[in-house]
C-alpha positions as CSV (number, residue, x, y, z in Angstrom):
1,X,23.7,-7.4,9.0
2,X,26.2,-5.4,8.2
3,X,26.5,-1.6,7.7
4,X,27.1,-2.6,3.1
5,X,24.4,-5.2,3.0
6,X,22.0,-3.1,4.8
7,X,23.0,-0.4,2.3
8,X,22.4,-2.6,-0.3
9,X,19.3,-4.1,0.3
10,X,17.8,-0.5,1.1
11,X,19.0,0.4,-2.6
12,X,17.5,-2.6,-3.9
13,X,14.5,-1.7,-2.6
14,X,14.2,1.6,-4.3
15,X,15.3,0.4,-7.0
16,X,12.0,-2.2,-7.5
17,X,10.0,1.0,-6.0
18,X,11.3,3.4,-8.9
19,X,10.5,0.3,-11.2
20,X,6.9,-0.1,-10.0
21,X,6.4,3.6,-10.0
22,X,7.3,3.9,-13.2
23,X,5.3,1.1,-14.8
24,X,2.2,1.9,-12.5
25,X,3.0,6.0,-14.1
26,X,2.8,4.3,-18.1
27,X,-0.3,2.5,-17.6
28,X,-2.4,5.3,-16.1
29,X,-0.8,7.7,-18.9
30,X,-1.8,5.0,-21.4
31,X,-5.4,4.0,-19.9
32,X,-6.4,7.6,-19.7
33,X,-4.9,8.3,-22.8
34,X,-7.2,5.6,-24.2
35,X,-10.2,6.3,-22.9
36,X,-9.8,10.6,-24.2
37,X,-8.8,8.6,-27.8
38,X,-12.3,6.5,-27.5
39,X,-14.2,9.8,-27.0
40,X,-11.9,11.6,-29.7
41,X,-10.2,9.1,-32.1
42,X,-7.7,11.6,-33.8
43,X,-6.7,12.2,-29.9
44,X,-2.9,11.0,-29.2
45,X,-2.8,8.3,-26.3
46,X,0.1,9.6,-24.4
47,X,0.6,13.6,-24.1
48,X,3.6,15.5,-23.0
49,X,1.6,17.5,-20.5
50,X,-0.1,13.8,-18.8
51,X,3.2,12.0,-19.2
52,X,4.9,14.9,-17.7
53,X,2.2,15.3,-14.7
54,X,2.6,10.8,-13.2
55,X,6.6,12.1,-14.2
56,X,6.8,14.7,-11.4
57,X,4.8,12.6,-8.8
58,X,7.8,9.0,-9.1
59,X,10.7,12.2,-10.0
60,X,11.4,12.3,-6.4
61,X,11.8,8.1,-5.7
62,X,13.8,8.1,-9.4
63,X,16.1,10.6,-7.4
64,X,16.6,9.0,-4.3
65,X,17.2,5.8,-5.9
66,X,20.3,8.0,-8.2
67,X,21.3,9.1,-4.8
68,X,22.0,6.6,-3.3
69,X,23.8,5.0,-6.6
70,X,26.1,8.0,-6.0
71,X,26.2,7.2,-2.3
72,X,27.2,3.8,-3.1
73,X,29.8,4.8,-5.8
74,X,31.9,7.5,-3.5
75,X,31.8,5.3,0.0
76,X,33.2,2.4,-2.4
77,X,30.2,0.0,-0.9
78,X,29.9,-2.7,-3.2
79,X,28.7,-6.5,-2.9
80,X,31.5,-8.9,-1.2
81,X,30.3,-11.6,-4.0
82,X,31.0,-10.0,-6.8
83,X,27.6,-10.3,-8.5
């Protein structure tokens, strides 16, 4: 494997880990959210300071995966089929 595709697949990677992160983030924002509007009806689902707390915790895996975009866009590394 060479020294681009092993780039590749490595960004790839991140790139379905950012993805998961994120959805895995929404869903425990929206489930606790839920269960605080159950309690208290007029309570919103999603809050800045919740959505801002599961934010901070994938921030650092949404980075690396924009590094390594920026990696791949100054080294010139791109896919040899064109896809």
């Amino acid at each position: 494997m060479n020294r681009t595709r092993l780039f590749l697949a490595v960004q790839s990677i991140l790139y379905i880990l950012a993805a998961a992160a994120l959805i895995a983030a929404v869903l425990t924002v929206y489930v606790s959210g839920a269960a605080a509007q159950a309690e208290y009806p007029l309570s919103p689902v999603f809050t800045r300071e919740t959505a801002a707390e599961r934010l901070a915790a994938v921030a650092p895996l949404i980075l690396a995966s924009l590094a390594t975009a920026a990696a791949g866009l100054i080294l010139g590394l791109r896919d040899d089929n064109g896809l």
